[in-house]
C-alpha positions as CSV (number, residue, x, y, z in Angstrom):
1,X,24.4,39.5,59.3
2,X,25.6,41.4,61.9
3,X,25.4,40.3,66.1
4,X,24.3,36.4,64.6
5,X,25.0,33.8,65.1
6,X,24.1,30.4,62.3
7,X,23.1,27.2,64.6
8,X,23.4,23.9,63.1
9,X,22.1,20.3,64.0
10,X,21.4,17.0,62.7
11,X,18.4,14.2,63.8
12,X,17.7,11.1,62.3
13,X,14.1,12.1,62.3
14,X,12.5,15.2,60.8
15,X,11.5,17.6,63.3
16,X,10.8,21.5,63.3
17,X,14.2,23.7,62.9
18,X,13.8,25.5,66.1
19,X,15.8,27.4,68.5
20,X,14.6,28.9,72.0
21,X,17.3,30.9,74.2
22,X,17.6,33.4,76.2
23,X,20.2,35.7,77.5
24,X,22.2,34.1,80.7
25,X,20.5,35.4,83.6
26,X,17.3,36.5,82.7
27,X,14.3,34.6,81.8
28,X,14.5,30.6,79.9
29,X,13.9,30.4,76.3
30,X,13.1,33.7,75.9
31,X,13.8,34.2,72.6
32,X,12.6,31.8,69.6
33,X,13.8,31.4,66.2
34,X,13.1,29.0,63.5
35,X,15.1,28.3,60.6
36,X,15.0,25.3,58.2
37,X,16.6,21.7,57.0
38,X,17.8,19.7,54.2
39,X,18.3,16.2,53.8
40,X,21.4,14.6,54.0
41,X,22.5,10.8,52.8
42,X,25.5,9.9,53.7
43,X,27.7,8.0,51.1
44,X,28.2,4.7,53.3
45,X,27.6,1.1,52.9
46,X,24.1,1.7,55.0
47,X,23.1,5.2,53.2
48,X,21.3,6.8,56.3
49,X,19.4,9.7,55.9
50,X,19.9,12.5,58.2
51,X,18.7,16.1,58.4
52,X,20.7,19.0,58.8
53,X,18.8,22.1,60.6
54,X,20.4,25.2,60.8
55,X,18.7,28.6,62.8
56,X,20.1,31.8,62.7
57,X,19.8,33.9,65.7
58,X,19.7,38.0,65.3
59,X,20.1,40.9,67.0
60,X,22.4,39.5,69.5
61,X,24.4,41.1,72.2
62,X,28.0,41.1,71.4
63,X,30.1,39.5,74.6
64,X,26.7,38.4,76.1
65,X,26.2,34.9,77.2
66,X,23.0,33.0,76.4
């Protein structure tokens, strides 16, 4: 999609898939998007269990900062 951006993320623990930003400059956490997650097991000796989040952020400003 155009002016987006794809966040990713992992926690041990499964939480909401939610980003809050803002452009630099104005006013905090402005902005809010949410997104999902998918478990993830990782092939080791101790098989821990992880969830991947990822958030994709729209109608961005291109060369902006956030």
């Amino acid at each position: 999609v155009k002016n987006s951006m794809l966040v990713t993320w992992s926690t041990v623990n499964k939480t909401e898939s939610i980003v809050e930003y803002g452009l630099w400059g104005g006013k905090l956490f402005s902005h809010t998007a949410k997104g999902n997650s998918s478990v993830f097991t990782d092939g080791g000796p101790e098989n821990r269990t992880m969830y991947v989040h990822r958030v994709t952020l729209t109608d961005l400003i291109p060369t902006a900062s956030y």
